[in-house]
N, C-alpha and C positions, 0 to 999 in steps of 0.2 A: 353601540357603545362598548360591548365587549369585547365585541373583535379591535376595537381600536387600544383597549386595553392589553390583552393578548399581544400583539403589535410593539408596544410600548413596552411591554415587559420583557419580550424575545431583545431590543433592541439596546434595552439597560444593562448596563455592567456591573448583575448582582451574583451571587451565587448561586448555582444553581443543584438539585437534590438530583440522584444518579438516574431516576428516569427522565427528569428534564434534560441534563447532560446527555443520553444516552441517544435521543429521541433528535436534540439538535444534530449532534455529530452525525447523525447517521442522513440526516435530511441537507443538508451542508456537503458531508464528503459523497452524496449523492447527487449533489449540483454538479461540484469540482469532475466526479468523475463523469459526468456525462459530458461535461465542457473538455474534461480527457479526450474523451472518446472523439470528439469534435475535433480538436487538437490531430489524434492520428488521424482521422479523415482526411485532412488538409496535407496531412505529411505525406499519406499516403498518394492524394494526387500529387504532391510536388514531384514524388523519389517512386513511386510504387515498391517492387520489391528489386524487381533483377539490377537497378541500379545500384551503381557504386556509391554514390550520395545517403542511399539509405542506409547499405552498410556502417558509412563512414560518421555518419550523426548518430545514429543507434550506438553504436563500437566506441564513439569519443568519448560518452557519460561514463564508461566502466573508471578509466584510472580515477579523474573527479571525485568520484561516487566512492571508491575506496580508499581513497584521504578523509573524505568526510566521515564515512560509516563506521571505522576501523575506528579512529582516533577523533572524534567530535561526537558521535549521534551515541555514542557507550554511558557518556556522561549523565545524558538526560534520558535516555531512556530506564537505566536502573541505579545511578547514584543521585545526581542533582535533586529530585521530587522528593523522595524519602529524607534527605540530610535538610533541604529547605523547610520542607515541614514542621522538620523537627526545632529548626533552629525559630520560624514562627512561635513556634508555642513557646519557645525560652524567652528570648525578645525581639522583636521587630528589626531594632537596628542588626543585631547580630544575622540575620537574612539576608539582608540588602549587602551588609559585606561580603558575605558569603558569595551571593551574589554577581556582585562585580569582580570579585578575587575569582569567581569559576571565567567569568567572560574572560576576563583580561587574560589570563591563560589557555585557551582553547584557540581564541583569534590568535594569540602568538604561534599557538601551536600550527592552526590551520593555514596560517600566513608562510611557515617556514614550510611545510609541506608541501605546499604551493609553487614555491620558490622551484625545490626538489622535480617537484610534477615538470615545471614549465621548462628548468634546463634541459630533464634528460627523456623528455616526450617522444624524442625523432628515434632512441633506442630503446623504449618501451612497449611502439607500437607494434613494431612485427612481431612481438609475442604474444600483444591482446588479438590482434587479429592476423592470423599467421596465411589465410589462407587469400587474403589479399595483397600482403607485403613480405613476404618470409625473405623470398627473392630479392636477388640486390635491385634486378632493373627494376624492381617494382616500387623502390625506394628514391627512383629520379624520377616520379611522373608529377604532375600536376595534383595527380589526386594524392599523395600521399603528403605532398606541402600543402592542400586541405584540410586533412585532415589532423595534420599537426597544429595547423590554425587553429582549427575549432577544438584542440583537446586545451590547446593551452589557455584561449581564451574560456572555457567552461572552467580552470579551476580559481577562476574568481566565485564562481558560486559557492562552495565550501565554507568562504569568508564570511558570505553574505546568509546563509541560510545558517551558522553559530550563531549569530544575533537573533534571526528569526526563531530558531529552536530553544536558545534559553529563556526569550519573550514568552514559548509559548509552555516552556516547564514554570514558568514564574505562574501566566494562568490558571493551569493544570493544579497550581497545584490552592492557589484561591479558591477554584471549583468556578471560575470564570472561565465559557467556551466559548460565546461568542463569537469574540476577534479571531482567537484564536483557527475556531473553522473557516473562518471567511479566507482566510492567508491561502490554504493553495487553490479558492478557486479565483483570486485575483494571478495568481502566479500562474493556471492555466489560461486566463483570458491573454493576459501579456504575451503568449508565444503565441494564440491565436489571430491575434489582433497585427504582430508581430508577420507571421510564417504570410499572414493575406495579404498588409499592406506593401511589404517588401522584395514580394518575391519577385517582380519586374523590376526592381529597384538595384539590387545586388546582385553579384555577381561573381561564385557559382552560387545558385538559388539556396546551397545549404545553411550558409550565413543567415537566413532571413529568420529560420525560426531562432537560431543560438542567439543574437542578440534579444529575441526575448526573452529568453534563458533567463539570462543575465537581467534585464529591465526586472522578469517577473519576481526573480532571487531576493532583489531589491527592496521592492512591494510586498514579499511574505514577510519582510520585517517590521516594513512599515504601518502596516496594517494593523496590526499588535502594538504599534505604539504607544495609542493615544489607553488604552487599557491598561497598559502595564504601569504609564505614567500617575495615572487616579488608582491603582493599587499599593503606592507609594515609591517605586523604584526611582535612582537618581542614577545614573553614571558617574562611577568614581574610576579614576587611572590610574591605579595601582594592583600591582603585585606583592600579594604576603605567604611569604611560603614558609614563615616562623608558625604562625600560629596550627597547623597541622589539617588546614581545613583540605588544602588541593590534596596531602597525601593521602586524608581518608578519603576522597571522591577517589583519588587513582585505582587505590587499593580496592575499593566496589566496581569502577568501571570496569580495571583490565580483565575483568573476566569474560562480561559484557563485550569488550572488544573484540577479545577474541573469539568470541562466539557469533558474531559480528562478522568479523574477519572471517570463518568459517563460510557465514552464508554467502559474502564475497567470493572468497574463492571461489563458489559452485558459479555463480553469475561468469567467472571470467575463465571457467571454465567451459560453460555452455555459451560464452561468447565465442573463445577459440573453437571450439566445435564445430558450431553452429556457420563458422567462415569456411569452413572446407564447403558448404552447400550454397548451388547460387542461390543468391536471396535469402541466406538463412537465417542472417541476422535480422533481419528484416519481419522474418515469419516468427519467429519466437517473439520477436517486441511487439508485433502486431496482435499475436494469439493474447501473449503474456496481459499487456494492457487491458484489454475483457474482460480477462478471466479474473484480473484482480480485482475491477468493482465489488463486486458481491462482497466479496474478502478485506478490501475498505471498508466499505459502505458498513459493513455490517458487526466483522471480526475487530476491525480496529477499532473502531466509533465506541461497540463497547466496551473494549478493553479498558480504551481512555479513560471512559466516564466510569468506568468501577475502581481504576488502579488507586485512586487517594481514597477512596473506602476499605480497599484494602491497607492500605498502608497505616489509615489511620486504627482500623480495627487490631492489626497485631502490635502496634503500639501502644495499642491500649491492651492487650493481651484477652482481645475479646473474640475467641475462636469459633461463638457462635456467630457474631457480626460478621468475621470474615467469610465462612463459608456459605451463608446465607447469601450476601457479596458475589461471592465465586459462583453458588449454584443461581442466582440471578441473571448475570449477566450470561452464563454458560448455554442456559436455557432461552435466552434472546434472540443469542448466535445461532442456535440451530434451528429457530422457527424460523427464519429468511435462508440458513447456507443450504438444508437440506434440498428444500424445493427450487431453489435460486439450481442447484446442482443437476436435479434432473431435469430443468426445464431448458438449460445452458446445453447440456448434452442433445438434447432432443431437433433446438433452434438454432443448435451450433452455424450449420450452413446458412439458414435465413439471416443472422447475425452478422459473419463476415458480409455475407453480399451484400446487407445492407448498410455497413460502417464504410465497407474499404471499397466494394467490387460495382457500387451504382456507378452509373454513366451520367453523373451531373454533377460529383467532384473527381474520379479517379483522373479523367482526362484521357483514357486508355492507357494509362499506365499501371490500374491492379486489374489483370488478367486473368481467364481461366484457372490458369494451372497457379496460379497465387493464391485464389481465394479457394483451392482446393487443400492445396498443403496449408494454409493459417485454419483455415476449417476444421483438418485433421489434425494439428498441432493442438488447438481449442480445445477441441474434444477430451484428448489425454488429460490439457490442463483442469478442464471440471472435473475431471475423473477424483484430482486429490481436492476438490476444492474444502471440504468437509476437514481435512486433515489441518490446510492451509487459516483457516477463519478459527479456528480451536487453538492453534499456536502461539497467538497476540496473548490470550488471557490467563494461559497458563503461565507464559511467562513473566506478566503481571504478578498472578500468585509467589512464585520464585524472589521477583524483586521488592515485592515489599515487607518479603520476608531476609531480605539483604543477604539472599543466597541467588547468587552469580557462578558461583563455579559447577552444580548439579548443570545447567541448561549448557553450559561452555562443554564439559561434557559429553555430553550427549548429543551437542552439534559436532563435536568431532567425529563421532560416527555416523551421524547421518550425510557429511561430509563426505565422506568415505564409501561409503552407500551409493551415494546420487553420482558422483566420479564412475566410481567402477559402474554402475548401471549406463551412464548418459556417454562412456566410451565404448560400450558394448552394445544395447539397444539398438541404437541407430543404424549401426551396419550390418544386424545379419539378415542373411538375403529371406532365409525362411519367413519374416516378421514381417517385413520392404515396411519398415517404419520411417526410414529415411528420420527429415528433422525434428519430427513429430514426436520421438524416438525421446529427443530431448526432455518433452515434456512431462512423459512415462516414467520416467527418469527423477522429475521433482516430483510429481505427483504420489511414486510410492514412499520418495523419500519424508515426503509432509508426513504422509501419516504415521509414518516411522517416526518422526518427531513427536508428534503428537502424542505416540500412546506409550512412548519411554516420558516425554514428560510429563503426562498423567499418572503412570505406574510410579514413578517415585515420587509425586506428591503426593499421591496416596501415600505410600511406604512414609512418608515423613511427617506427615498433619493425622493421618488415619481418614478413615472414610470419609469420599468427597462428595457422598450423595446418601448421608444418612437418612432423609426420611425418603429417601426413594425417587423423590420430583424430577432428577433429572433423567431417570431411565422412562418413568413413566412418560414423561413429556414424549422425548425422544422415537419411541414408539409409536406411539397415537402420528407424530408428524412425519415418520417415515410410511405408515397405510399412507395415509394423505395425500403424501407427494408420490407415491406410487399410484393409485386412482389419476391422481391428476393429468401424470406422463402418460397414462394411456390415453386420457382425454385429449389433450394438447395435442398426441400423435397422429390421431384422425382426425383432428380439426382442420391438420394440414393439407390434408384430403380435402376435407372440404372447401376449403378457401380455393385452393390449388384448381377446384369444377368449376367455381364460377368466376376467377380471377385471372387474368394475363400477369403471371409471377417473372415473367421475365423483365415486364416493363417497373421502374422502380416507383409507382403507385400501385401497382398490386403488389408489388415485394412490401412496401408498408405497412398495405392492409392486412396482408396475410398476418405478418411477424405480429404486431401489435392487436392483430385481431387475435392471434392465438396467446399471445402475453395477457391479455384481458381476459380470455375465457380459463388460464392458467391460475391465471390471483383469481377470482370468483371463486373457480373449483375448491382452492385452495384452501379458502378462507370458508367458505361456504362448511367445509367438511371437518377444521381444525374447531369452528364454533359448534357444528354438530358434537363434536369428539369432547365439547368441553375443557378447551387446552385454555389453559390460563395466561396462555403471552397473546393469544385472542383478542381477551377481556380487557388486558392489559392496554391496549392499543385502542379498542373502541373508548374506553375511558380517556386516553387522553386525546380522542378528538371531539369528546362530550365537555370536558371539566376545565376551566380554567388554567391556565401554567401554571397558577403561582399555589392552586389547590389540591394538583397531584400529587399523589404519596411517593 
């Protein structure tokens, strides 16, 4: 009867307290990303790397993806939440307009840029990707009217993912996750379901997952509906730009955006790059995808679930709640990114071969020398992963404290950083980093974000770990995960003496046998160490939902 309780409560659309929130999110965007991972599986056999295909579907999301993130995802990532909130505690209806006066203006917005995308797409792309199409003759082939296809058809998703994003700031900011988590793993099943059923169906085969794109774009809004609707929301069709609500939202976003626009740039930077190398685009989306689980899974989930605690603690001017907030969810992040970090470097290779490089979906299309460079590109990417999973919740702290311009910033120079490093890395012959080089590249640049964003939060709140917890923690979980990687390192050894690793049942065994004996060590040594994000976690698989603190 309890579990069916439990069940029943996960499944209700109440609110929920930051480790319920914290604990979904991360179990949720741990489904979505495994069904990611599934996702490039599939892609990977469709396109592997050397192909142009793969290029071309990897390369098409860049423009898309910088209409939306530029000028839609600024909104809701540091204006919308904090101004809704606000406007909740005043009055109800005052929110819902708010509300609809954000929507109605962003779909316009994301509509007319749309527009923009889709005329001038056929001279946009030999800049994203130059090392395919720079050349004129490389502009009458088939593949380059592919690939104009599928850019123009992806910037319906922009459209479609505004609804879904303000659905899920409306949630966010109730303290309702639920629906919310569920939206990208229906919007991963759709291209899965999508890339399998169609791929003999269409014709070139890269069409089959972009229509799911698009199906799945669809369904991350929809999914949020029925939520949003018993939270009170209506759809109203109007634009009010009298009463000053869109200009304070511009006036918090555009900073946001352009810091935004920042990290953009580095992407269609390491896009262009990454096309001078065959299959490079390929090997960075492939590495890249991996390596961001943990940093979902773990970085963002509790961002989320802390950001309206934060917001509502400096609202209320209450600087112990906030940073208790901060050092809470800080200390979460680093009992999963730490060890998630060295066991990613360690399994890096058993990884790729067993996502991309098995012979029961590659189809001979992810080869040797593929799953050597995504292997080695992996690698670098764990390198920053620590820097990467810390950068969600600082900039959390920043936003709910309706400072936008510090993080815009100091993405300018990390912008700058990762440029000059990710043009220079990859090609000196002494390093032979080749596209891996790339990765190097973001990975010093993370933590260079990270610890300018740390240093001036500091500099601006005052100490961010006054009674100590977070260095203490920190410590005790890096012995930890240091014992462990040496563990983990001979386990491979040993699996490797009694297992045939090249067949993909012993590649299984090995990987998930050493991922088992990784979490035991791990957990085994953080509850000896007496680490309190431990305790935190056997509690909530002893206690009720609705009774944790």
């Amino acid at each position: 009867m309890g579990r069916v309780k439990k069940f029943l409560y996960f499944i209700s659309d109440k609110k929920l307290t930051i480790g319920s929130a914290a604990v979904i999110l991360a179990i949720t965007s741990l489904i979505s990303n495994f069904l990611g991972l599934g996702r490039e599986m599939i892609l990977a056999g469709l396109f592997g790397v050397a192909d142009h295909e793969a290029g071309i579907y990897q390369g098409a999301f860049r423009l898309p993806d910088f209409i939306f993130n530029l000028f839609i995802l600024g909104a809701f990532s540091s204006a919308f939440i904090p101004i809704f909130i606000s406007k909740i505690e005043q009055k109800a209806q005052k929110a819902w307009n708010y509300a609809n006066n954000i929507l109605n203006f962003l779909l316009l917005t994301a509509l007319v840029g749309g527009i923009i995308l889709f005329i001038f797409t056929p001279q946009l792309l030999p800049f994203i990707m130059p090392g395919y199409f720079w050349n004129e003759a490389d502009r009458n082939t088939e593949i380059f009217q592919t690939a104009v296809n599928i850019t123009r058809i992806l910037t319906l998703s922009p459209i479609l993912f505004t609804i879904g994003n303000l659905f899920g700031g409306i949630l966010n900011s109730f303290k309702k996750f639920i629906y919310f988590s569920l939206a990208p793993i229906v919007y991963n099943l759709s291209i899965i379901i999508s890339a399998s059923a169609l791929k003999d169906i269409v014709h070139p085969v890269v069409y089959a997952p972009v229509i799911g794109v698009i199906i799945g774009a669809f369904l991350y809004s929809f999914v949020q509906l029925p939520s949003v609707l018993s939270s009170g929301f209506r759809y109203k069709p109007f634009l009010n730009f009298k009463n000053g609500d869109i200009l304070h939202t511009l006036k918090l976003m555009f900073p946001r955006s352009l810091a935004i626009g920042v990290g953009q740039i580095n992407l269609l930077v390491d896009t262009v790059i990454a096309s001078f190398f065959t299959g490079g685009i390929a090997v960075i989306a492939y590495a890249n995808n991996i390596q961001t689980l943990p940093t979902v899974v773990f970085g963002i989930s509790v961002a989320t679930a802390v950001f309206p605690f934060l917001t509502e603690s400096f609202a209320r001017k209450n600087q112990k709640a906030f940073l208790s907030s901060f050092s809470w969810g800080t200390r979460r992040i680093l009992f999963f990114i730490i060890p998630a970090t060295v066991g990613l470097i360690i399994l890096r290779a058993q990884i790729v071969r067993l996502v991309f490089g098995n012979d029961v979906f590659n189809n001979g299309k992810f080869d040797w020398v593929a799953t050597y460079w995504t292997a080695k590109t992996l690698g670098f990417f764990a390198f920053g992963l620590i820097g990467q999973a810390l950068i969600p919740i600082l900039l959390k702290a920043y936003y709910a404290m309706y400072d936008t311009k510090t993080p815009l910033l100091i993405g300018v120079v990390v912008m700058i950083v990762n440029i000059l490093l990710s043009l220079t890395l990859p090609f000196l012959p002494a390093l032979n980093l080749g596209i891996s080089g790339i990765a190097l590249a973001f990975s010093i640049s993370g933590f260079l974000n990270a610890g300018l964003l740390f240093y001036f939060l500091h500099k601006k709140i005052g100490a961010l770990d006054r009674d100590h917890k977070i260095f203490d923690s920190t410590f005790r979980l890096i012995i930890s995960s240091i014992v462990m990687g040496v563990v983990v390192h001979y386990s491979l050894y040993f699996f490797d003496f009694f297992l045939n690793t090249q067949r993909v049942v012993g590649l299984i065994a090995q990987t998930f046998g050493a991922i088992g004996i990784a979490a035991a060590t791990y957990f085994l040594l953080t509850y000896l160490f007496k680490c309190e994000e431990i305790n935190f976690l056997l509690k909530k698989f002893r206690k009720p939902a609705n009774q944790e603190s």
